[in-house]
C-alpha positions as CSV (number, residue, x, y, z in Angstrom):
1,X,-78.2,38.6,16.2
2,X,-76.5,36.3,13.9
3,X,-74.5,38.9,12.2
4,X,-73.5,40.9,15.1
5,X,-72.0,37.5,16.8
6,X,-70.4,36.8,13.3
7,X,-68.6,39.9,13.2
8,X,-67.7,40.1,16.9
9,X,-66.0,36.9,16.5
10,X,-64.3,37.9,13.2
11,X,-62.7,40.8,15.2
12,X,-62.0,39.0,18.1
13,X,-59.7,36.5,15.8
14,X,-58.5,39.6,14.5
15,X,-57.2,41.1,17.2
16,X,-56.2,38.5,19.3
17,X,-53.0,38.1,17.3
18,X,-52.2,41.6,17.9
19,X,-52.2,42.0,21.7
20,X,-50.0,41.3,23.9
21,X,-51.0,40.1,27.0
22,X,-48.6,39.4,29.6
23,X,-50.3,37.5,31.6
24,X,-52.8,38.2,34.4
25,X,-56.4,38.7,33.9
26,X,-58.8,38.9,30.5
27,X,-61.8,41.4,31.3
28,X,-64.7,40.7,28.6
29,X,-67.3,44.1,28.8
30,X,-70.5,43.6,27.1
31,X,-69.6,39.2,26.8
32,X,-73.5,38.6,25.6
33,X,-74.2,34.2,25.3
34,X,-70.4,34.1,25.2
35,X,-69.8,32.7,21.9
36,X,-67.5,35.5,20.3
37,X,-65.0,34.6,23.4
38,X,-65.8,31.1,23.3
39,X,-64.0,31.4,19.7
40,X,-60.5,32.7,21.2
41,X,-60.3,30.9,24.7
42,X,-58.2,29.0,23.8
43,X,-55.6,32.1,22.7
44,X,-56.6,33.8,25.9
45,X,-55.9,31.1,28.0
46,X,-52.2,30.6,26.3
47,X,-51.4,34.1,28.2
48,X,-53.9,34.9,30.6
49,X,-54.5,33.1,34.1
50,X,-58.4,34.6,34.7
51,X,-61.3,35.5,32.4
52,X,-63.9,37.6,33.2
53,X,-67.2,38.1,31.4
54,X,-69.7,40.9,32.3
55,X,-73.0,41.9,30.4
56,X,-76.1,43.9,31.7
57,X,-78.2,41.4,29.8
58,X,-79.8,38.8,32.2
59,X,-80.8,35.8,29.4
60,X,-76.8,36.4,28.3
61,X,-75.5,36.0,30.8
62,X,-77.1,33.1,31.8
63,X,-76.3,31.4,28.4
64,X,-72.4,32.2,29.0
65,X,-72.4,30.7,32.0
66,X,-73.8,27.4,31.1
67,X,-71.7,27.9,27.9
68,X,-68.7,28.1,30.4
69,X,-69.9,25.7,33.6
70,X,-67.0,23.6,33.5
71,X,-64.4,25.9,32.9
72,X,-62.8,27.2,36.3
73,X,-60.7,29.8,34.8
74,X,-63.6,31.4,33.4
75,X,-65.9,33.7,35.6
76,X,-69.5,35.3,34.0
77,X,-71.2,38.2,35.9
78,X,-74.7,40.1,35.4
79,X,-73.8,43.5,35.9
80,X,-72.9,46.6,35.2
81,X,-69.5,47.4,34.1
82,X,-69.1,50.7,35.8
83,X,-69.7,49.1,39.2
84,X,-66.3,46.6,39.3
């Protein structure tokens, strides 16, 4: 678990740099604990106005949304991708 968080955070820095997001809203699929976009909010926030995390994974999901509680531009669900 501890490697596959590291490198989805390393690619997440990556990356983030390289998009450009106009503005609107951030969708996260497959957001786990929430730690990997914990580690660029701060980017995302600087264009986007609404992030959204979804995982099928129960436990995760709960974790993000504690790890996110007081943040009301961020929104964690528990559920399947393919029905948004």
């Amino acid at each position: 678990m501890f490697i596959s968080t590291f490198f989805t955070i390393a690619a997440h820095l990556s990356l983030i740099n390289d998009m450009s997001l106009p503005g609107g809203n951030f969708l996260d699929v497959g957001c786990g604990t929430g730690a990997p976009l914990k580690s660029i909010i701060d980017q995302i926030k600087a264009k986007q106005d609404k992030i959204v995390g979804v995982d099928l994974h129960t436990e995760y999901t709960r974790k993000a949304k504690e790890l996110f509680a007081q943040d009301e531009r961020v929104d964690i669900h528990n559920m399947d991708f393919y029905h948004i």
